[in-house]
Backbone bond lengths (Angstrom), bond angles and torsions (degrees), N, CA, C in turn:
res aa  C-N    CA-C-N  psi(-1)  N-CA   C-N-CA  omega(-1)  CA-C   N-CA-C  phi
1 X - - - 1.462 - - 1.519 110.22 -
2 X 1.199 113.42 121.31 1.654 117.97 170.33 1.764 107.82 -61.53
3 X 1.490 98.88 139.38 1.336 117.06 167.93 1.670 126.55 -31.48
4 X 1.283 86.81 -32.94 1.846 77.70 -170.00 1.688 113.06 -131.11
5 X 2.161 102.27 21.98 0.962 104.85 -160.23 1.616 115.29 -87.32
6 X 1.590 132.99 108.27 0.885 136.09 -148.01 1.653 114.98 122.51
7 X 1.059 117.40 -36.10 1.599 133.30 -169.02 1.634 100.56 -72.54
8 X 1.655 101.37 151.65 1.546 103.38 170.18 1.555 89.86 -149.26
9 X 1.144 86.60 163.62 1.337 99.89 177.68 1.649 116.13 174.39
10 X 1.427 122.70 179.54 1.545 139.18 -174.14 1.334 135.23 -93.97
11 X 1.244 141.87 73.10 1.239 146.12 166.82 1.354 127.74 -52.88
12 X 1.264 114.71 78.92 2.017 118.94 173.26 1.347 124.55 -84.04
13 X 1.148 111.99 125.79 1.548 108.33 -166.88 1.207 140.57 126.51
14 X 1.498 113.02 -24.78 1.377 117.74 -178.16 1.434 100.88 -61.63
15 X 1.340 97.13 155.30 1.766 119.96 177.75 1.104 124.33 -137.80
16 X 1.475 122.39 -38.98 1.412 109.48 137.80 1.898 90.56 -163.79
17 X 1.455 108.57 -148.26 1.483 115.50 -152.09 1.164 102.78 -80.75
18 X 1.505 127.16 8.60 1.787 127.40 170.90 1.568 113.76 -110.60
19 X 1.309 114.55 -2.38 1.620 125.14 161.64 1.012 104.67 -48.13
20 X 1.903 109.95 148.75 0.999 135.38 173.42 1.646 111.38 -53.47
21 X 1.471 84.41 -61.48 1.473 113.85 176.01 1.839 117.88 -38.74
22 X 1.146 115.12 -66.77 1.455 125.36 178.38 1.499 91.65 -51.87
23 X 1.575 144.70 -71.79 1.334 134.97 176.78 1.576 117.38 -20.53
24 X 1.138 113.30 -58.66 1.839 137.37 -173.55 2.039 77.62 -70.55
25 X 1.126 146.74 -64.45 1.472 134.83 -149.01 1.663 91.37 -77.82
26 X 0.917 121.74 -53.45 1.160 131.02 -166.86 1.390 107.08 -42.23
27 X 1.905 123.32 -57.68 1.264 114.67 -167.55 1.401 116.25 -82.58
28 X 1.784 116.23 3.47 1.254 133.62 -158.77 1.775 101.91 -98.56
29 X 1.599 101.73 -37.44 1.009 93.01 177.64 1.428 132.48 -100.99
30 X 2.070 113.62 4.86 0.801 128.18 175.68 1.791 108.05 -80.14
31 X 1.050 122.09 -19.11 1.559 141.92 161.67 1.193 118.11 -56.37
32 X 1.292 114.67 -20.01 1.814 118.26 -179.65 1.462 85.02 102.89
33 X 1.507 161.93 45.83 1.333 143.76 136.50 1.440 130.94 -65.66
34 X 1.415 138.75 139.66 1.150 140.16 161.91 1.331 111.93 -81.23
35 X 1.707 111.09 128.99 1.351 103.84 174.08 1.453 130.06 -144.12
36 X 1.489 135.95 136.22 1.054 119.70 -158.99 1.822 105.38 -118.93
37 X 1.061 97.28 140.83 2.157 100.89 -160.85 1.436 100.27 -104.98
38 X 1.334 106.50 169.82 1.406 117.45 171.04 1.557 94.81 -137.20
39 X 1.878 97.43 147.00 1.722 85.99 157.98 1.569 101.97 -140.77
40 X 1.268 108.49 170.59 1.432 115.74 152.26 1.374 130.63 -7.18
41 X 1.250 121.41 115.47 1.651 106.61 -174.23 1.394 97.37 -88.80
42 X 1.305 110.53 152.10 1.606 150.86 -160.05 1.317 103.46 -92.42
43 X 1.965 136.64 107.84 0.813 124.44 -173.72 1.865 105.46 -90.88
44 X 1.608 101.31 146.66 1.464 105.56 -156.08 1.281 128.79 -35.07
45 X 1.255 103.90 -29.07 1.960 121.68 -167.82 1.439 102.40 -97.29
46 X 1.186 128.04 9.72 1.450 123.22 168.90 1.944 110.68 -102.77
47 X 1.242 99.78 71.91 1.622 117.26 170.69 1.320 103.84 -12.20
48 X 1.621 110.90 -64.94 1.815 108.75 -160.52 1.134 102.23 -73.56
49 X 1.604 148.76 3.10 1.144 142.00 -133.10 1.584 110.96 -17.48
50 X 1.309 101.37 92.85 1.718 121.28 162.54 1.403 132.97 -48.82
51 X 1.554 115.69 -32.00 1.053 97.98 169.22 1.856 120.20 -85.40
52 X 1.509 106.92 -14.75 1.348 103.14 154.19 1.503 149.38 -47.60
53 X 1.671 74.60 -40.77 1.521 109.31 -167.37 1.790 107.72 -66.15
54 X 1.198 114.81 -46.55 1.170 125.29 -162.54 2.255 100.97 -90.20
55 X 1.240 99.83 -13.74 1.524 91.95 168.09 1.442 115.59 -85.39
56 X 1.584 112.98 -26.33 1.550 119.44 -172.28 1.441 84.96 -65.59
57 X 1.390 125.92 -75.35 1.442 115.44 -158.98 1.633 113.20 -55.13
58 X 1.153 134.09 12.71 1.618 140.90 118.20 1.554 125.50 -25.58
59 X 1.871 95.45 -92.95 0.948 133.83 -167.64 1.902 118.09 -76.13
60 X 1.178 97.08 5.64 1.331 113.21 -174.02 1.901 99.78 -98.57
61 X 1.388 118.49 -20.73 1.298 116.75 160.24 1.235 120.18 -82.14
62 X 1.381 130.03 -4.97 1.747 121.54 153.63 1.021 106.08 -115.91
63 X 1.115 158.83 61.20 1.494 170.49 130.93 1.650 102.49 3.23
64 X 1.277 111.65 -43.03 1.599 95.82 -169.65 1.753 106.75 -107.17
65 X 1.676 99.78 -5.09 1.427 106.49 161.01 1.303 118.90 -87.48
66 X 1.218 126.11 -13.02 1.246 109.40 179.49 1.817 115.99 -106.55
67 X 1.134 106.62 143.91 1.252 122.44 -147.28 1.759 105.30 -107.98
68 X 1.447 115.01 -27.99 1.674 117.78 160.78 1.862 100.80 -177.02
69 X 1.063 84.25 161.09 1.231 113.96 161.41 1.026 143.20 -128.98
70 X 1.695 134.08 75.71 1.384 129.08 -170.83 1.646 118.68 -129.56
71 X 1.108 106.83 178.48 1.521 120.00 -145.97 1.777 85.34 -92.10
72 X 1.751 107.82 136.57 1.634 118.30 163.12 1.407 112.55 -152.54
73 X 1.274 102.34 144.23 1.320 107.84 -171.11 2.128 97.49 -123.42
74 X 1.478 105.54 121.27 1.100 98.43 -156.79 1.501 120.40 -82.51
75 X 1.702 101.73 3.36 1.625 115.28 -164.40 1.938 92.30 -88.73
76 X 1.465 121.81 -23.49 1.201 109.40 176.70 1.788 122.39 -99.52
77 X 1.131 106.39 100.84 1.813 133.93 176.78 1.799 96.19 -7.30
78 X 1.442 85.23 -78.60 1.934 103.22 -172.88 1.475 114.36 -45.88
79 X 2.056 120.62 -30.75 1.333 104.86 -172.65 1.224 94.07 -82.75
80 X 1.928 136.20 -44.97 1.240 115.66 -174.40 1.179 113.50 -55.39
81 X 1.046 137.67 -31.30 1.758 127.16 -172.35 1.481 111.20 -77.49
82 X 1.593 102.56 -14.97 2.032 83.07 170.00 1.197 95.30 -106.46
83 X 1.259 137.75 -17.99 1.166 119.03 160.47 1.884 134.87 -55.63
84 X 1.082 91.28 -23.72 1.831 95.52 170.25 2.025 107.11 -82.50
85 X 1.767 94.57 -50.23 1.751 103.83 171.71 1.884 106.27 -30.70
86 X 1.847 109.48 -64.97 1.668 112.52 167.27 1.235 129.95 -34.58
87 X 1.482 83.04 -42.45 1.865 80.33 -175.74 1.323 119.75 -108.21
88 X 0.915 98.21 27.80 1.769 112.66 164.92 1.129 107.53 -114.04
89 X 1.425 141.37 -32.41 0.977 158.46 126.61 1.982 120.30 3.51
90 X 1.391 87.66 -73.58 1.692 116.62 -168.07 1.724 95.61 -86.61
91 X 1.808 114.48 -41.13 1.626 91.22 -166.38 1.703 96.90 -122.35
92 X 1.188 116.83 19.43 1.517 125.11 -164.35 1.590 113.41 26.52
93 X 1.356 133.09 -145.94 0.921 101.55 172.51 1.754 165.69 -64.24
94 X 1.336 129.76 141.00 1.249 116.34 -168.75 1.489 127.50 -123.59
95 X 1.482 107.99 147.05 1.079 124.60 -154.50 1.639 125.82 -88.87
96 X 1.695 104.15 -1.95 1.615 118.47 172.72 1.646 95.95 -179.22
97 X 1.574 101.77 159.96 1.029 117.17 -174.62 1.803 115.26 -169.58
98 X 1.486 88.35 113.64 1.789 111.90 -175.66 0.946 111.40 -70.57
99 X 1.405 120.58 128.75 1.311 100.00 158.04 1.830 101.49 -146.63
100 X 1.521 101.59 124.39 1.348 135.72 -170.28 1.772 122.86 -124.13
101 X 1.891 99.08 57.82 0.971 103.92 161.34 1.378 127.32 -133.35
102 X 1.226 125.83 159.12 1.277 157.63 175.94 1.090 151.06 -159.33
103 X 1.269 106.28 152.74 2.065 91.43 -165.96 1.917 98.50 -178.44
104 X 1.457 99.84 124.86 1.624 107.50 174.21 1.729 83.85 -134.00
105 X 1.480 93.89 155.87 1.657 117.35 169.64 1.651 106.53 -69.68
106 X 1.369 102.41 138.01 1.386 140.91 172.45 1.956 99.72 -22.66
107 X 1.708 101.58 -68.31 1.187 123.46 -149.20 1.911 90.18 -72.13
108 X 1.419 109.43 -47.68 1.823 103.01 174.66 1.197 104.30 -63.11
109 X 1.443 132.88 -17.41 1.416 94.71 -158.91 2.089 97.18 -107.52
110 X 1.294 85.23 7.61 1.801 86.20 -178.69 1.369 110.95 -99.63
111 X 1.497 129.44 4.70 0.992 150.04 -157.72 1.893 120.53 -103.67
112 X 1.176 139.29 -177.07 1.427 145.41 164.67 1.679 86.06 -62.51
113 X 1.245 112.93 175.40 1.757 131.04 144.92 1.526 118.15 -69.78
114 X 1.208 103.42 -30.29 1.404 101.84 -166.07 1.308 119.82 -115.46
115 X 1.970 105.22 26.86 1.432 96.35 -178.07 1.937 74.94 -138.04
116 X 1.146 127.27 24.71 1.561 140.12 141.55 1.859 108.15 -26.86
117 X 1.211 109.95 97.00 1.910 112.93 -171.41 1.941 85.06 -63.86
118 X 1.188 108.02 161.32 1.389 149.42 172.30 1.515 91.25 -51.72
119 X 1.536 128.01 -68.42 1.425 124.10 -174.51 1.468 124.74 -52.18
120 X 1.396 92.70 -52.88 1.556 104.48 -175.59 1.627 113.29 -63.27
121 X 1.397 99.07 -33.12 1.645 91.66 169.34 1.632 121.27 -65.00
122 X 1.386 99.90 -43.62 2.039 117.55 168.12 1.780 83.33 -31.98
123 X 1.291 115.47 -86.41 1.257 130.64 -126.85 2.105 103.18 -71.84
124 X 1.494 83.01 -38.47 1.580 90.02 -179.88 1.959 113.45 -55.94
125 X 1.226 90.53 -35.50 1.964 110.04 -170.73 1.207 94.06 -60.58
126 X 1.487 96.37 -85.93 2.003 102.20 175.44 0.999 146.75 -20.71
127 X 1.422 110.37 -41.04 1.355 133.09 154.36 1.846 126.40 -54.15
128 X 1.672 100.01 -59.19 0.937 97.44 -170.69 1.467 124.57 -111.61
129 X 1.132 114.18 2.98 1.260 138.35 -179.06 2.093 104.83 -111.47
130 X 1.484 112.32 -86.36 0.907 109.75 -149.57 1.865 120.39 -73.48
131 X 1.883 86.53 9.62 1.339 107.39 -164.98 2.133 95.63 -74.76
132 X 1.153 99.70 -41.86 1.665 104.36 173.94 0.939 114.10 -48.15
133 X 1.317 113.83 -49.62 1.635 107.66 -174.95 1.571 121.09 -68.29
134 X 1.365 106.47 -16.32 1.455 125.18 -169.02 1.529 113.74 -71.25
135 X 1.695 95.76 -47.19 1.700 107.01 171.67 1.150 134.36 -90.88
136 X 1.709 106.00 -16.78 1.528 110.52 168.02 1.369 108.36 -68.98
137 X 1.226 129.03 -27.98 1.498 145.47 -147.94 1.835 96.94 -78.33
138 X 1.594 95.22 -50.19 1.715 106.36 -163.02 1.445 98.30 -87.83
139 X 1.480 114.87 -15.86 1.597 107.71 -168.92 1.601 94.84 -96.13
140 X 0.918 121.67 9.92 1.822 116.09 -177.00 1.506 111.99 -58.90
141 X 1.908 102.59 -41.25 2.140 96.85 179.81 1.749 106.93 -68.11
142 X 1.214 104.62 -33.20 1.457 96.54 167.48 1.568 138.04 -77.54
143 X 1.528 132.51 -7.18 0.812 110.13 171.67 1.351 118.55 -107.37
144 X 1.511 120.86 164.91 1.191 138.31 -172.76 1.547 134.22 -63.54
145 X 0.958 148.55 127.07 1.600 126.60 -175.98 1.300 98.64 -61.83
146 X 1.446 100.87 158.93 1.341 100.87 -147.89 1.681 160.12 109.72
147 X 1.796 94.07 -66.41 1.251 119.19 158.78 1.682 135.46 -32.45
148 X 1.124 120.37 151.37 1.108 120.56 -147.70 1.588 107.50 -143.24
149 X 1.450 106.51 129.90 1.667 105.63 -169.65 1.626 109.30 -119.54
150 X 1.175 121.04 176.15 1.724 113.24 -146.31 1.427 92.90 -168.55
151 X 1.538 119.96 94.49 1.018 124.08 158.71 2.209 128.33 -88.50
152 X 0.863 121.03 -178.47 1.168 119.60 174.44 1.207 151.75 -167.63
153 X 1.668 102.90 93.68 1.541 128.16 -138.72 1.517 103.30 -99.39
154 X 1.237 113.79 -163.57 2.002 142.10 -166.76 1.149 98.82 -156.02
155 X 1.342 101.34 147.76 1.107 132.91 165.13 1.687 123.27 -58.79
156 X 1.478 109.67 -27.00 1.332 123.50 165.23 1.150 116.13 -49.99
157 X 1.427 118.73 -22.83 1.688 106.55 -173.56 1.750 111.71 -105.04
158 X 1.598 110.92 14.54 0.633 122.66 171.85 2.380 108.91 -102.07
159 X 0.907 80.20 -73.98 1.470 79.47 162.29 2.019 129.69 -124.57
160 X 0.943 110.73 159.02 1.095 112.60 -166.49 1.753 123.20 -45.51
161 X 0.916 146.89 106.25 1.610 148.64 -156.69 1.881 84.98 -128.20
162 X 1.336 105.03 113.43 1.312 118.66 153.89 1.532 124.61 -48.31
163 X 1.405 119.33 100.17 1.463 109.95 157.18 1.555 93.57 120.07
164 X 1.376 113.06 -21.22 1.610 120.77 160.70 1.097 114.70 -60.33
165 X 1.797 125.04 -26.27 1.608 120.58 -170.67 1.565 106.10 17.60
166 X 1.526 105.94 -132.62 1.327 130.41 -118.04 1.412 87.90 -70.17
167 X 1.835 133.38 -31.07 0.943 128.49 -158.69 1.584 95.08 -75.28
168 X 1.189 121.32 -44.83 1.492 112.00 171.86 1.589 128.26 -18.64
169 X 1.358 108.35 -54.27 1.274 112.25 160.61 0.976 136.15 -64.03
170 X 1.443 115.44 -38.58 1.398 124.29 153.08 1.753 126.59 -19.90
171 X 1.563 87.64 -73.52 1.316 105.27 160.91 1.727 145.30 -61.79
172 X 1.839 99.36 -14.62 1.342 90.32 163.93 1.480 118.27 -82.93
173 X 1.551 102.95 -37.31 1.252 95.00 160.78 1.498 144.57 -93.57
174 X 1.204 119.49 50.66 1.554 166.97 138.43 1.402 101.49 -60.51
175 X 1.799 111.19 -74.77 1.491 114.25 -171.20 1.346 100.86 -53.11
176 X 1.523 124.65 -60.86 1.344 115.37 -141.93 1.888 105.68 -79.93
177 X 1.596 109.63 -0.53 1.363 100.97 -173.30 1.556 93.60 -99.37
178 X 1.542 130.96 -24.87 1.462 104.35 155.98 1.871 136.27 -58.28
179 X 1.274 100.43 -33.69 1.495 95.52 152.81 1.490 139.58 -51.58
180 X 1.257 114.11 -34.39 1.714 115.39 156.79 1.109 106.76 -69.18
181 X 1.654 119.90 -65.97 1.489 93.18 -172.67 1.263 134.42 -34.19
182 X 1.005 107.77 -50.80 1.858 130.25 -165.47 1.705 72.89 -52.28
183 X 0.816 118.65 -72.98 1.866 124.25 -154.55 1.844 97.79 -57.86
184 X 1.230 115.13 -36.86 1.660 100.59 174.48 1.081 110.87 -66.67
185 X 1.619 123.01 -34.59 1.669 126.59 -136.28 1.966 92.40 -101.21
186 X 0.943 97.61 -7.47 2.045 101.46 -156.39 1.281 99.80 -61.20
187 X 2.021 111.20 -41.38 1.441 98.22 -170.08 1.455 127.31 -65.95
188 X 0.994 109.24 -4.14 1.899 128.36 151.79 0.996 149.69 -108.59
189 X 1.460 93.24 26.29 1.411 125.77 160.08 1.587 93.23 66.04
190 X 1.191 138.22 24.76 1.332 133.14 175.93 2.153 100.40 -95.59
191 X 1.383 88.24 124.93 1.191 98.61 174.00 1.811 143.96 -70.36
192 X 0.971 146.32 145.75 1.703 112.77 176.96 1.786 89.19 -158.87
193 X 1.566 98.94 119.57 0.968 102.39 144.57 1.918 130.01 -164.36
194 X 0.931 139.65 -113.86 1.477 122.69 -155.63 1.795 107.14 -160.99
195 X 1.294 111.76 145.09 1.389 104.63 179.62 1.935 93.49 -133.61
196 X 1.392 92.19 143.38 1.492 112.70 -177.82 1.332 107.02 -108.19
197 X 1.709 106.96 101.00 1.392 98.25 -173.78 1.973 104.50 -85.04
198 X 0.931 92.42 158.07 1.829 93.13 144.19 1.258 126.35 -65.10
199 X 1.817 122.80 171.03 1.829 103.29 168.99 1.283 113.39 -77.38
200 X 1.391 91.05 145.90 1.542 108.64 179.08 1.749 94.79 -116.71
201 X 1.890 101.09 170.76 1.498 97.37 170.31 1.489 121.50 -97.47
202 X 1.188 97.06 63.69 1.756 93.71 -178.28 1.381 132.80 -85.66
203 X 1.214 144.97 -152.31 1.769 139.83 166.33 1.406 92.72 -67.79
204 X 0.802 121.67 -16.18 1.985 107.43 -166.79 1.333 86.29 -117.47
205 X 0.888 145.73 -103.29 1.408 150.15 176.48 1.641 114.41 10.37
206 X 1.353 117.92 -50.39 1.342 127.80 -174.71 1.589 110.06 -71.81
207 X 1.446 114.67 -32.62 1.151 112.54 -155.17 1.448 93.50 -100.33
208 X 1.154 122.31 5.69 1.777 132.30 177.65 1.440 104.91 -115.79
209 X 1.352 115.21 16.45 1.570 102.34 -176.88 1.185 149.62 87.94
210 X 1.545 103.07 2.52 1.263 121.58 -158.67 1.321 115.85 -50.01
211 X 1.292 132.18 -12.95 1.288 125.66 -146.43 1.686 100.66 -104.97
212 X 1.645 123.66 -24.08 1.353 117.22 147.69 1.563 114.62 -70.56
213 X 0.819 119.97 -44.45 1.684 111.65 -178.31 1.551 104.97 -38.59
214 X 1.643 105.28 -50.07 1.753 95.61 -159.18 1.820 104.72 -80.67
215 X 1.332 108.19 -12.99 1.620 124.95 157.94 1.380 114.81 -37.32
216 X 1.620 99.05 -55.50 1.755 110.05 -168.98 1.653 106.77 -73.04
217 X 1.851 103.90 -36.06 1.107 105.47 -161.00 1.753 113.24 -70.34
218 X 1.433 104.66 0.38 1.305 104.76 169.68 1.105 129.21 -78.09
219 X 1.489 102.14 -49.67 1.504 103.23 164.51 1.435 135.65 -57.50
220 X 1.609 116.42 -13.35 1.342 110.52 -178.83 1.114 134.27 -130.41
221 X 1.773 109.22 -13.87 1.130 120.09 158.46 2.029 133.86 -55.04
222 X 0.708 148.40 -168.98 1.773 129.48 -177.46 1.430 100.39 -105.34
223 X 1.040 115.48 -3.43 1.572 107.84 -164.51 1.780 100.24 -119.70
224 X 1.344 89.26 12.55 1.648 81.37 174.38 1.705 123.82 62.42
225 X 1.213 107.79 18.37 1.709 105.12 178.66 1.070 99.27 167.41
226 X 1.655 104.42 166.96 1.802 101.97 -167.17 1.782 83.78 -90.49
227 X 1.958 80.46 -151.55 1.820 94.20 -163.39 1.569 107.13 -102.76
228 X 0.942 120.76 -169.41 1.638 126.21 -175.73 1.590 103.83 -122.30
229 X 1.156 112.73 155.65 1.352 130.80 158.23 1.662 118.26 -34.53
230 X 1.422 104.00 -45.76 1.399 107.96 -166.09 1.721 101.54 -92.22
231 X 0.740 133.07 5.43 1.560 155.46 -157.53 1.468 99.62 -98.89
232 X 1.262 105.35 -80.55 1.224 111.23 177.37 1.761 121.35 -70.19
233 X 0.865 101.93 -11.55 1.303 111.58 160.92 1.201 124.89 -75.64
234 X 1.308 126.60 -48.21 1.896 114.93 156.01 1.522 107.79 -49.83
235 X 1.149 96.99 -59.28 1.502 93.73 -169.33 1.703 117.81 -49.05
236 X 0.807 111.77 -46.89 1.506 120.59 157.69 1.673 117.02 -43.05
237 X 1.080 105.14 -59.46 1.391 101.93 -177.58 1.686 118.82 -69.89
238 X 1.751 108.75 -32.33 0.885 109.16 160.43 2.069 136.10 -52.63
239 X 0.879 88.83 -24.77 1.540 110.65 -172.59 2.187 93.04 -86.52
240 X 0.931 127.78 -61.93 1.461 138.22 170.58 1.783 110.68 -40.37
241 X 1.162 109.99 -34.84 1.613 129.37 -178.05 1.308 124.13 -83.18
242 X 1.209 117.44 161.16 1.798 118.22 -162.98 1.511 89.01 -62.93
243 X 1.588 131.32 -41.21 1.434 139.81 -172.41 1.197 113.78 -20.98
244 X 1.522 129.33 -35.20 1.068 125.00 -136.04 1.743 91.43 -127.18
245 X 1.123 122.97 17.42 1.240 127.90 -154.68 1.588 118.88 -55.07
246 X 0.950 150.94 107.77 1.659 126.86 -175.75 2.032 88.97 115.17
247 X 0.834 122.84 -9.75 1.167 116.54 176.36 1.819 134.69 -100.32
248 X 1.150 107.55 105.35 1.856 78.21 -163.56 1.885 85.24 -145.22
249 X 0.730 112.65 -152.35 1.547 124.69 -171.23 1.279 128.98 28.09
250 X 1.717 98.71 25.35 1.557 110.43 -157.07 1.825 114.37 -103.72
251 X 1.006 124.61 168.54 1.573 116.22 167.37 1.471 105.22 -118.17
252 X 1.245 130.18 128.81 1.681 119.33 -173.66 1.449 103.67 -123.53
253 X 1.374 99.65 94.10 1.564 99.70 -176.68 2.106 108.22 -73.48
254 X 1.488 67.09 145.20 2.097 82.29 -179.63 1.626 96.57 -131.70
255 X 0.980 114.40 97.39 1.518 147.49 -173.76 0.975 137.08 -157.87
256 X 1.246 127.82 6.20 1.819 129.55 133.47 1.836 84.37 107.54
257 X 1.449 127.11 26.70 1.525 128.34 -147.79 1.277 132.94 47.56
258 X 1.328 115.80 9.85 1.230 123.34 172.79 1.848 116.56 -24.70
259 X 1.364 102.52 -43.36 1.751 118.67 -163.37 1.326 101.70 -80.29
260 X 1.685 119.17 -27.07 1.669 103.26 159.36 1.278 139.37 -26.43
261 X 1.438 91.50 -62.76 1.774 107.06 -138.43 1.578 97.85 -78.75
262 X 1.255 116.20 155.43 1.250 145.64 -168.16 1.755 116.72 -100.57
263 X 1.562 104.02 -22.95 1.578 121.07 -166.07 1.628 93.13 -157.64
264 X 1.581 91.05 148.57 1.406 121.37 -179.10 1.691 99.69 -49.16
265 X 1.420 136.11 11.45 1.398 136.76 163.14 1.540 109.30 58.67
266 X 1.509 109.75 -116.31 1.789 117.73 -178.32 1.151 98.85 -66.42
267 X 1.777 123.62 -40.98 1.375 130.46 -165.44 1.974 101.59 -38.40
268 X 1.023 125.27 -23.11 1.595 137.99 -148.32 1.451 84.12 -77.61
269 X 1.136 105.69 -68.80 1.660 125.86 -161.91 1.996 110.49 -40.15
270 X 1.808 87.91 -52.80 1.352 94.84 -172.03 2.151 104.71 -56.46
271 X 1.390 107.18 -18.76 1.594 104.32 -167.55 1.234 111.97 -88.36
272 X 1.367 111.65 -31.29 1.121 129.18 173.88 1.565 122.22 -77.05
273 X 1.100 115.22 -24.47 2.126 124.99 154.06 1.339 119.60 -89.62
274 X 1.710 98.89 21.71 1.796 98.92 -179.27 1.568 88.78 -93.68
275 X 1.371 108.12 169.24 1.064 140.38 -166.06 1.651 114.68 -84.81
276 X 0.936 112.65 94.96 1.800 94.20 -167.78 1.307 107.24 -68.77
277 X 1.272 101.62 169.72 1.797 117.92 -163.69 1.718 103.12 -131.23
């Protein structure tokens, strides 16, 4: 019997085929999972609607796993709540539910930390923080005892990562609001907790640089290189799955050990065979 064969559940977040998220759907639904997505809502004058567009060519490889696809925007109360009403509706009850969003403005996040405007912080939180609480909250008649929730954090909100600013905060308090949950959700045995990927090259990832980060992350992590797409994607799915049972309030970093080390690691070596001047 496949892992997740029988299971349904909610995928928020995908953005397109380099998401975290689609990785975590991907191995969920290659398991035998049912799954129902959300994307980006489509502003009116965009004909192709793109952000649709680019989840179908996802979700267009499980065709008979996937169960809908519609547009949510998580800052408005009323769409998440008919959006859980739908999908309770379409998959009755469910058995896990991702949720892999985030989002701060361009201008905060290119900025100091501490010159972060008043709005952009509103908007960055809401988004990416208080948006969990928003859907675990409305998805409670739907999920299952049992069930299992899946947030998806950085290491930035653990310690300081240059150039992460405002989302950093974001993200610590990310961590610390999966720890309540887990503590509201326990008496129903519903689980919640968080996976710390390494950088990956995703829509967010790229536009932050990712591609020195996973440079550095060679040198200092123990394993000599960051993680893969598909990596964090078991791991993800693993955490969503009965597998993980007894586990919840946890952060499971997938970062090649990156979150160990104490010192720039191999990075040492390379400074120390430089050439003095």
């Amino acid at each position: 019997m496949k892992l997740f064969e029988g299971k349904k559940g909610l995928i928020l977040g995908v953005a397109n085929d380099r998401s975290i998220a689609w990785a975590i759907a991907r191995e969920i639904m290659a398991h035998g999972g049912t799954c129902g997505f959300s994307h980006l809502p489509d502003k009116p004058e965009d004909e192709k609607k793109k952000n649709r567009m680019r989840v179908s060519k996802c979700t267009n490889e499980f065709p008979s796993q996937t169960a809908f696809l519609e547009p949510l925007d998580v800052q408005d109360d009323v769409q998440v709540h008919e959006f859980m009403k739908m999908a309770g509706e379409k998959l009755g009850k469910i058995d896990f539910l991702l949720h892999s969003i985030a989002f701060a403005d361009r201008d905060d996040l290119s900025r100091e930390t501490v010159e972060t405007s008043r709005a952009g912080f509103k908007l960055a939180m809401d988004v990416s923080v208080y948006s969990l609480i928003s859907v675990t909250n409305a998805a409670r008649p739907i999920l299952n005892q049992d069930a299992s929730v899946l947030a998806m954090t950085y290491f930035g909100g653990e310690k300081c990562v240059p150039g992460y600013n405002v989302m950093g905060i974001c993200k610590a308090a990310l961590d610390a609001t999966v720890r309540y949950l887990a503590y509201d959700m326990g008496p129903k045995s519903i689980r919640v907790n968080a996976v710390s990927a390494g950088p990956l090259k995703t829509l967010a990832g790229v536009a932050a640089g990712v591609g020195e980060m996973q440079e550095y992350y060679g040198y200092v992590a123990p394993m000599g290189r960051c993680v893969t797409h598909e990596e964090v994607g078991r791991s993800g799915a693993y955490l969503l799955s009965n597998y993980s049972g007894g586990i919840t309030g946890e952060i499971l970093h997938v970062d090649a050990g990156y979150n160990i080390m104490g010192s720039p690691g191999r990075l040492l070596h390379e400074f120390a065979n430089k050439p003095k001047t």
